[in-house]
C-alpha positions in Angstrom: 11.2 -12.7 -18.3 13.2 -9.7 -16.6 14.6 -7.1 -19.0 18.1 -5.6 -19.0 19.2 -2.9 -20.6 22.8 -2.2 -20.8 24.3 1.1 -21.4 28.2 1.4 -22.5 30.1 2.7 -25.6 32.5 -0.6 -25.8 31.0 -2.9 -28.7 32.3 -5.9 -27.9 31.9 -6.1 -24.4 28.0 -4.8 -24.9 28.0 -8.0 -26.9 29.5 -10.4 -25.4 27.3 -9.2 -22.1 24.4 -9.1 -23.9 25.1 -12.7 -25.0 25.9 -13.9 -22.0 22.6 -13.1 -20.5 20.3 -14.1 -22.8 21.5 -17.3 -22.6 20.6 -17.4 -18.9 16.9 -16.3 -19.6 17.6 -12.7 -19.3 15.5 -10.3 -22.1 18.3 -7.9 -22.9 18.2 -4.6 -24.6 21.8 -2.8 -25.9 22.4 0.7 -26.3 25.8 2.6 -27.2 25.3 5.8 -25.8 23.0 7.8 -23.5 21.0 9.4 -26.3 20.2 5.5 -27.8 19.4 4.5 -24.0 17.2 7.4 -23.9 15.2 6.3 -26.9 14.8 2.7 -25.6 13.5 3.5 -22.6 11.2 5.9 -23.9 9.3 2.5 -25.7 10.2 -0.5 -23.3 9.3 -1.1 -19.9 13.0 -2.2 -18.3 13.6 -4.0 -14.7 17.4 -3.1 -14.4 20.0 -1.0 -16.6 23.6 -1.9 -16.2 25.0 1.7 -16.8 28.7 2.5 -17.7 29.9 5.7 -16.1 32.7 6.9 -18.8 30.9 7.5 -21.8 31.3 9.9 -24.5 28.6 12.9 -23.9 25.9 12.2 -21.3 27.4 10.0 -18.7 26.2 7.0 -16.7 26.0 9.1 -13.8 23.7 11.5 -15.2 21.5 9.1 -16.5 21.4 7.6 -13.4 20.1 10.5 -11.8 17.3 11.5 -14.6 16.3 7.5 -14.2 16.2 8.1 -10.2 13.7 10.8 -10.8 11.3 9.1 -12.2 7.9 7.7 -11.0 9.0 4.0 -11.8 12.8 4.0 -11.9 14.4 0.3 -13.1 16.5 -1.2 -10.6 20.2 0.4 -11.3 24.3 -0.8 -11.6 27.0 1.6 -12.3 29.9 0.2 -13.7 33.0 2.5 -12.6 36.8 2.4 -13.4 39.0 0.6 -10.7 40.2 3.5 -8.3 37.2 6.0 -8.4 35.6 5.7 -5.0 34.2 9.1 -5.8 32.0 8.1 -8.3 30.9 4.6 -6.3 29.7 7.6 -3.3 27.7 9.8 -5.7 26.0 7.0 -7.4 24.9 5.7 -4.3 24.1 9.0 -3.2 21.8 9.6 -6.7 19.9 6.2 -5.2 21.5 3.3 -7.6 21.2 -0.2 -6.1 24.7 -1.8 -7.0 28.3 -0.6 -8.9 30.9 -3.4 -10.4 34.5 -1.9 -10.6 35.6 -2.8 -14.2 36.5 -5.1 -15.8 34.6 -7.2 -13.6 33.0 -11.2 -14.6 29.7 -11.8 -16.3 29.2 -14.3 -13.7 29.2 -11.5 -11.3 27.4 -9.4 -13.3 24.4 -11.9 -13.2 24.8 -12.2 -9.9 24.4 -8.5 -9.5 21.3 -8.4 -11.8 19.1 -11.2 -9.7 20.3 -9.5 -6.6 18.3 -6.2 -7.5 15.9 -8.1 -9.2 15.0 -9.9 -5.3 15.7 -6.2 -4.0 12.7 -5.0 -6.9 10.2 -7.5 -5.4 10.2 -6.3 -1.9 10.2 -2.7 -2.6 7.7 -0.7 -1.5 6.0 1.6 -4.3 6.5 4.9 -2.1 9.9 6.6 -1.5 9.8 7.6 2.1 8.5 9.8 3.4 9.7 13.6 4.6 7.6 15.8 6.2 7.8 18.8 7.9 7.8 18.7 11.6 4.8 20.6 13.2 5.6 24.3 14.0 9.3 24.0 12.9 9.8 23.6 9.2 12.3 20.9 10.3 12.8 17.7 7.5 11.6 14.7 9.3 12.0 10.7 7.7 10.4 8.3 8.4 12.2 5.4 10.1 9.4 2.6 10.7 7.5 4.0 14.2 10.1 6.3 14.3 11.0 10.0 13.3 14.2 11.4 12.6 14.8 15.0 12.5 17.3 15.6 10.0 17.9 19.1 11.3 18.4 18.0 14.8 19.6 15.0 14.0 17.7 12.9 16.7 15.6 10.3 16.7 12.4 10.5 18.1 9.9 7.3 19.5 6.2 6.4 19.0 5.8 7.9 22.3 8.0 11.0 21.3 11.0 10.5 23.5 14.5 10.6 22.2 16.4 7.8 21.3 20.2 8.5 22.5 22.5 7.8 18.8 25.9 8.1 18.2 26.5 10.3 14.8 28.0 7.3 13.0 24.9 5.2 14.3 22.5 8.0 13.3 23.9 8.2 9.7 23.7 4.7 8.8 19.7 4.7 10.0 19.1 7.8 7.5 20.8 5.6 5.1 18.4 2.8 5.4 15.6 5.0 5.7 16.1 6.4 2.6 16.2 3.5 0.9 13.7 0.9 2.4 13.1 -2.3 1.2 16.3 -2.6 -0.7 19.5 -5.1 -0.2 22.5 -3.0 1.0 25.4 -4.4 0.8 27.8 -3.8 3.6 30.2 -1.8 1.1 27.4 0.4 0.3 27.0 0.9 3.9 30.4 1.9 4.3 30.5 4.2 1.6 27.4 6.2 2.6 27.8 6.4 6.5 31.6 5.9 7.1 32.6 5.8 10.6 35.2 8.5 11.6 37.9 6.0 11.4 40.3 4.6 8.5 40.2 1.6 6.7 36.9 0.7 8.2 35.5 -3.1 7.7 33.1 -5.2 7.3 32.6 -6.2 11.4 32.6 -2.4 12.0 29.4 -2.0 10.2 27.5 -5.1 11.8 28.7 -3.7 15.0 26.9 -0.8 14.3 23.8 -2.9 13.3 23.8 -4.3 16.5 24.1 -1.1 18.4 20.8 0.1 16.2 18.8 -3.1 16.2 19.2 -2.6 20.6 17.7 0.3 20.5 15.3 -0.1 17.7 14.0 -3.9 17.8 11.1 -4.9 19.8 13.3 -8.3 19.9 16.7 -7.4 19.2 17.9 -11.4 18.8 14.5 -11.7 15.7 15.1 -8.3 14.2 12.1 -7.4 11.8 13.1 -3.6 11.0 16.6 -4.3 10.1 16.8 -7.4 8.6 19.9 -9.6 7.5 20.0 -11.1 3.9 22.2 -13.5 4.3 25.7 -13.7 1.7 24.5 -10.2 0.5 24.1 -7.5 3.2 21.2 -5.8 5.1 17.4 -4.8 4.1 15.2 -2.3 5.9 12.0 -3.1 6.2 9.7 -0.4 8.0 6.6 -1.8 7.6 7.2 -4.7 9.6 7.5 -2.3 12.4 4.3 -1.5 12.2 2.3 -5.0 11.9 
């Protein structure tokens, strides 16, 4: 039985959460503030912690980053205020998996949970990797087969040619190769490599998949690296590359 624990100073709604997902087979742990978090974590091994962002002393975001740092981090959701973008970005940025905007549904909640959950089973163990590149003290990252140099910001092939990228393409592949194996939604995607345009949507984003998976895919119409999941978003899976 997966164990939640969730993190936020409201009583009632802790409760009536907390309630809410037991019911639906759901081991869940409560704590009130970052300090009683700290202590249950400390003694219970938990799969995902719903974290609210606006508490009193430590916040949800800085919890979120100590949690990131760990060797095993739980599968993470902020919950954020309606109208604070801000905070969505650096969450993302800190490596959580989801955000709900308050107030939001439990049903949507749970729906949340069992979508990390999925995301937890086909993550690798590793973060990726960064190396330096050979006689330049450049970052590279691992993208599959391929390289790219965060300095340069190109892409570089098995057989080290350059793969041509637009900037906007080239920051949504260092957003999936920093987080492989994980669902992305497409509003996480948009959040952390926005194109240079306004009020960019959904279809923007797949167009930009499409771009990457021509240039990346040994079969571009069966994509393995970049793979769709389907009502929920995108996962990149590197290791596939490899087989």
């Amino acid at each position: 039985m997966p164990t939640i624990a969730l993190v936020d100073d409201e009583a009632d709604l802790r409760d009536a959460l907390a309630e809410y997902l037991t019911e639906r087979n759901l081991q869940v742990l409560a704590a009130g503030s970052a300090a009683e978090f700290r202590t249950l974590a400390a003694r219970e091994a938990i799969d995902v912690v719903v974290l609210d962002i606006a508490m009193p002393g430590e916040t949800g975001l800085s919890l979120a980053r100590w949690l990131t740092g760990q060797d095993c981090p739980p599968g993470i959701i902020l919950a954020t205020a309606a109208g604070s973008p801000l905070d969505r970005v650096v969450g993302l940025e800190a490596g959580v998996d989801d955000y709900l905007v308050k107030p939001y549904d439990p049903r949507e909640l749970l729906a949340r949970i069992r979508s990390v959950l999925r995301g937890r089973a086909h993550r690798g163990a590793s973060p990726p990797a960064r190396s330096p590149a050979a006689g330049t003290g450049a970052a590279i990252l691992r993208a599959g087969m391929y390289r790219l140099n965060l300095d340069s910001r190109q892409l570089i092939a098995p057989d080290d040619r350059e793969v041509a990228l637009t900037a906007s393409e080239f920051d949504l592949l260092k957003v999936f190769a920093e987080r492989p194996n994980r669902i992305l939604p497409r509003s996480h995607l948009r959040d952390l490599a926005p194109a240079n345009q306004d009020n960019e949507s959904d279809r923007s984003i797949d167009v930009r998949i499409t771009r990457l998976r021509r240039k990346l895919e040994r079969d571009p119409e069966r994509p393995a690296l970049i793979r769709t999941v389907r009502g929920e978003g995108y996962m990149f899976v590197p290791q596939q590359d490899q087989d």
